[in-house]
C-alpha positions as CSV (number, residue, x, y, z in Angstrom):
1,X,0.0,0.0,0.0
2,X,2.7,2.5,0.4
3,X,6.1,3.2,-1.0
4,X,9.0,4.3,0.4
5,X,11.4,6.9,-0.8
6,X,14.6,8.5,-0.1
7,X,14.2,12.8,-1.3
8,X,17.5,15.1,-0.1
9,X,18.6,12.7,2.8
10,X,14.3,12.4,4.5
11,X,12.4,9.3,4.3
12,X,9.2,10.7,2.5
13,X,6.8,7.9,2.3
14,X,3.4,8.1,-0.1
15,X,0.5,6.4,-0.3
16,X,0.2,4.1,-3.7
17,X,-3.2,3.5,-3.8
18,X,-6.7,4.8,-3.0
19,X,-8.5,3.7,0.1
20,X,-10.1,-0.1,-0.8
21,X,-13.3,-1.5,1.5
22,X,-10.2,-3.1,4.0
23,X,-8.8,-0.1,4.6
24,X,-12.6,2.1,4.7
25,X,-14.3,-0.4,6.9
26,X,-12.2,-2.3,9.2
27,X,-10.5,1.5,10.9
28,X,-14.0,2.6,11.2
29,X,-15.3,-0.6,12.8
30,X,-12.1,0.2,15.5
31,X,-13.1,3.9,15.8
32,X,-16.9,2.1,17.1
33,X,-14.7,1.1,20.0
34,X,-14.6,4.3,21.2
35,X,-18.1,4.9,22.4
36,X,-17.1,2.3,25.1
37,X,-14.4,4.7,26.9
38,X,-15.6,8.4,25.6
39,X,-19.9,7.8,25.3
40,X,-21.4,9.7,22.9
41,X,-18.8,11.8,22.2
42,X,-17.2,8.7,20.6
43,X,-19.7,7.8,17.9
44,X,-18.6,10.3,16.2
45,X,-15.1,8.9,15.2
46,X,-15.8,7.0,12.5
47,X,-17.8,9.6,11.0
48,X,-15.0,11.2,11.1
49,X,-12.7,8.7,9.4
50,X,-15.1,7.8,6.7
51,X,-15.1,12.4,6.3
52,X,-11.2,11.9,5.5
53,X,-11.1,9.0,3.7
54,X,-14.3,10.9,1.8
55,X,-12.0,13.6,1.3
56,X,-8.7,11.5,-0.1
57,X,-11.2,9.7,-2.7
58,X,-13.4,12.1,-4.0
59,X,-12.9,15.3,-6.6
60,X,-14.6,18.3,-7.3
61,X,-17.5,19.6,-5.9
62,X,-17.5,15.9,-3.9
63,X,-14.6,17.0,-2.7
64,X,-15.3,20.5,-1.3
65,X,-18.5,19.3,0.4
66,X,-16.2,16.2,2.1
67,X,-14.0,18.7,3.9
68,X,-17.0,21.2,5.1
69,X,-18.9,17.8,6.4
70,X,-15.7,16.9,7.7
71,X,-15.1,19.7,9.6
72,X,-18.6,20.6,10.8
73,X,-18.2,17.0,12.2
74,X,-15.1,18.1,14.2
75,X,-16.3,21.6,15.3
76,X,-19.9,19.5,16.2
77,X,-18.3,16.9,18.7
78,X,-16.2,20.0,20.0
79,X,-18.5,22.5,20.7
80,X,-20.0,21.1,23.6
81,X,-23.3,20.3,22.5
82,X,-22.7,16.6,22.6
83,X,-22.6,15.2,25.9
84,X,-20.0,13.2,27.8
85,X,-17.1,16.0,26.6
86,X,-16.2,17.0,30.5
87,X,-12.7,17.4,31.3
88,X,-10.6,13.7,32.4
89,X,-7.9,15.3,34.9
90,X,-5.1,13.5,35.4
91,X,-2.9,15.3,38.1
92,X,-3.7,18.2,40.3
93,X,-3.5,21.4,38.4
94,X,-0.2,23.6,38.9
95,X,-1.0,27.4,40.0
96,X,1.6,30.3,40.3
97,X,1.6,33.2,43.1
98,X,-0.6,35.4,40.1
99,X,-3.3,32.7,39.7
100,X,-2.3,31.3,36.2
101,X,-3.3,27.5,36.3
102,X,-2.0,25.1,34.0
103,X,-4.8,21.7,33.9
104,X,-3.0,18.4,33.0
105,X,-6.5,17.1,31.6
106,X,-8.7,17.1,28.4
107,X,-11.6,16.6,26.7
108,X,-12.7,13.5,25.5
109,X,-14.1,15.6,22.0
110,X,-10.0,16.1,21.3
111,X,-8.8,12.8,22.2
112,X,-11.6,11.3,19.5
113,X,-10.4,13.6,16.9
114,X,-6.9,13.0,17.8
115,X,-7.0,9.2,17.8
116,X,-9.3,9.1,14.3
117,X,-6.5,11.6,12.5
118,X,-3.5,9.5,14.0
119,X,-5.1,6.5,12.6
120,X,-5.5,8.2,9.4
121,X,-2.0,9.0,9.2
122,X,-0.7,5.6,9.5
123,X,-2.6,4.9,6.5
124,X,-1.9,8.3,4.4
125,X,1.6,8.9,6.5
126,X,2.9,12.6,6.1
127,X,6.6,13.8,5.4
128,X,8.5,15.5,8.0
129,X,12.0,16.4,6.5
130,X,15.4,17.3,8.2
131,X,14.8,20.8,5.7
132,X,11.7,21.7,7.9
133,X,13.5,21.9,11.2
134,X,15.0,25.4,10.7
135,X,11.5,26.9,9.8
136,X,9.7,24.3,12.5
137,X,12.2,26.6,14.7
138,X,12.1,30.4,13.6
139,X,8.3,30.0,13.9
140,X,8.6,28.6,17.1
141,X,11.0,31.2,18.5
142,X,8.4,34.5,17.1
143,X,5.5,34.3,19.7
144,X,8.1,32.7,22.2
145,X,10.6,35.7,22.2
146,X,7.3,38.3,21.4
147,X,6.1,36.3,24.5
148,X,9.4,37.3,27.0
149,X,9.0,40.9,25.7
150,X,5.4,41.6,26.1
151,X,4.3,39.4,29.2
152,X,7.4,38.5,30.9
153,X,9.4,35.1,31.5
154,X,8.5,32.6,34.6
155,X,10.2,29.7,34.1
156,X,8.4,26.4,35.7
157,X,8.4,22.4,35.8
158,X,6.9,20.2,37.7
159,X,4.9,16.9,37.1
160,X,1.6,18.7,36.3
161,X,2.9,20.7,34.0
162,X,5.2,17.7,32.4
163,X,2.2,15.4,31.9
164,X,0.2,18.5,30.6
165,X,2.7,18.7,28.1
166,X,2.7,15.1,26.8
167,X,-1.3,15.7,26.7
168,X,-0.7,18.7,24.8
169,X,0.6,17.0,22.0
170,X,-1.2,13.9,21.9
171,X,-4.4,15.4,22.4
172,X,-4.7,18.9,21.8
173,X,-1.9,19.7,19.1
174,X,-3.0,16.8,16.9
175,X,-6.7,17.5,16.9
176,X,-6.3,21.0,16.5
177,X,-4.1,20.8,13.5
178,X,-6.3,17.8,12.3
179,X,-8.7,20.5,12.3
180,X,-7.0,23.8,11.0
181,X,-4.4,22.1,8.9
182,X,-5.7,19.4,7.4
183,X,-9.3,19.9,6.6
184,X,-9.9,24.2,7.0
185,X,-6.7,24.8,5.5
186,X,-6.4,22.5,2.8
187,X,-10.1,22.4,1.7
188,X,-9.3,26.4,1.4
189,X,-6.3,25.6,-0.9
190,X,-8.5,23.5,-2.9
191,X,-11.3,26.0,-3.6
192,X,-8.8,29.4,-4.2
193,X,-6.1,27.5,-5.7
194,X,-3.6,30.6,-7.0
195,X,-4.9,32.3,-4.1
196,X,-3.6,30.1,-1.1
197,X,-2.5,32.9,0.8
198,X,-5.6,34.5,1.7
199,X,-6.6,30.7,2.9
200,X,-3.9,31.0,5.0
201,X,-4.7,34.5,6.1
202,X,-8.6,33.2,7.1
203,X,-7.8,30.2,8.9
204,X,-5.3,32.0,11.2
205,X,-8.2,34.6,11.7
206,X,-10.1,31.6,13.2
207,X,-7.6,30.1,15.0
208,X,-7.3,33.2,16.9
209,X,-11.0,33.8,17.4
210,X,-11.7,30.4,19.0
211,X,-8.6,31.1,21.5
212,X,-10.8,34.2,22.3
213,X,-12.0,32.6,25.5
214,X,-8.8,31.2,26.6
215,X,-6.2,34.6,25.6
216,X,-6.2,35.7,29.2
217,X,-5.3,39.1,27.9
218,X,-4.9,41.4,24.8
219,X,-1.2,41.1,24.4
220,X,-1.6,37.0,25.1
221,X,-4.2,37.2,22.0
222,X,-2.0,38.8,19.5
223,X,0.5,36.5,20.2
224,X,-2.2,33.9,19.5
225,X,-2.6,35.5,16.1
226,X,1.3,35.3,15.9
227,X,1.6,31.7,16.4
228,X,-1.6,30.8,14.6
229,X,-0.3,32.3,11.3
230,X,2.5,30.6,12.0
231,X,1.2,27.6,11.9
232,X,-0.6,28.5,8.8
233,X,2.6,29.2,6.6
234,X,4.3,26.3,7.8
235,X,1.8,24.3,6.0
236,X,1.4,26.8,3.0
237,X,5.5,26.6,2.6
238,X,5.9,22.4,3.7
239,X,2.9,20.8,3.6
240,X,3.8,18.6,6.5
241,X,1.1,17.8,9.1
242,X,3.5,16.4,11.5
243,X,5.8,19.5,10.8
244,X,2.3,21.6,11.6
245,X,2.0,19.6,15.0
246,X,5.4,19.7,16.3
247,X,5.4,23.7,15.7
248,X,2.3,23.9,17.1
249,X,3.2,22.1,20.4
250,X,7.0,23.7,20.4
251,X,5.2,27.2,21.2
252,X,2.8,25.3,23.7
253,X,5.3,23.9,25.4
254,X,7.8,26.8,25.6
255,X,4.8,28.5,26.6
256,X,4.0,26.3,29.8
257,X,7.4,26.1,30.5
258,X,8.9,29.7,30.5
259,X,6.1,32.5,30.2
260,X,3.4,33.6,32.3
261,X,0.7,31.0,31.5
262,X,-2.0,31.5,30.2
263,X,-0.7,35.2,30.6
């Protein structure tokens, strides 16, 4: 099913061959599994999966209305509406002298979407080249250093914040790029084609707007926006969804680690 190549010293692997009835049916009949730990919340995974694979093996206007079902899906199961989504802590949460609480839980809505696109990538895997390390790290570095001059540095580690971490990228980083990267982003791309840029203009205007609620200030929000367009080019200029995710959780972590958090 896949083929392994060697491009400028990276592994890049590709898929050879559309998704058959093994590879449609049998993930989704896994993803049923789920309703046993996460409720209702968990039905929704292999609608999910069957969204993506939708998406990899139609065209066209079939295409375009795969990644908007696809998406409402994720934002649905998300939004709160469906129940069984409360927060699964797994350590005390970690507070500083100001108040600023970091939670090492999360919501069973991300872990779904997490575990249906990690599935998917093991059948569609993505490229992460040694060449996308340098940009993986200058976008990294912008809200981080941005961060140190605007709200200040508190450097901090503990278990709480260790396992909230881990979670972060597991859960969080992986669903939300699941989400922006990989259906908002590149259903975009598909529909305005030469204009790709203003794709990646929108979805780092909704990135930030659904961290509305969680920016704890103005100057925490900008650099929101900061890291969220971030993001955004380093999938316009790689096209990497693992390169997306360890970005991603590189400003999370360096976040939790040394700034004010949330700020």
């Amino acid at each position: 099913m896949f083929s392994l190549n060697v491009q400028q010293g990276a592994p890049v692997i590709h898929a050879a061959a559309p998704f058959d009835n093994k590879s449609l049916w049998l993930p989704a009949a896994f993803l049923c599994l789920l309703a046993i730990p996460f409720g209702w919340v968990g039905v929704f995974a292999p609608a999910i999966w069957l969204g993506l694979v939708a998406i990899e093996n139609t065209a066209r206007w079939k295409k375009a209305v795969s990644f908007s079902i696809t998406g409402l899906l994720m934002l649905v199961v998300n939004s709160g509406v469906v129940p069984d989504n409360t927060h699964i802590t797994v350590l005390p949460p970690y507070s500083d002298a100001d108040g600023n609480t970091i939670y090492a839980s999360f919501r069973p809505a991300k872990a779904v979407i997490a575990l249906t696109i990690v599935l998917f990538m093991l059948m569609r895997p993505q490229p992460l080249k040694r060449a996308d390390l340098p940009l993986i790290l200058a976008v990294i570095a912008v809200p981080i250093v941005a961060g140190a001059i605007l709200i200040g540095v508190d450097p901090k580690l503990n278990a709480t914040i260790a396992i909230a971490a881990v979670i972060n990228l597991l859960v969080v980083c992986i669903a939300e790029e699941g989400f922006f990267r990989w259906v908002l982003q590149r259903g975009l791309d598909t529909c305005l084609k030469k204009w790709k840029w203003v794709g990646m203009l929108m979805v780092a205007a909704v990135f930030t707007s659904l961290h509305t609620g969680w920016a704890a200030s103005p100057a925490l929000l900008a650099l929101v926006g900061v890291a969220g367009l971030g993001y955004a080019l380093v999938w316009q200029l790689r096209g990497s969804f693992w390169a997306c995710v360890l970005t991603h959780w590189g400003v999370n972590l360096l976040h939790m680690t040394l700034l004010p958090y949330p700020g």
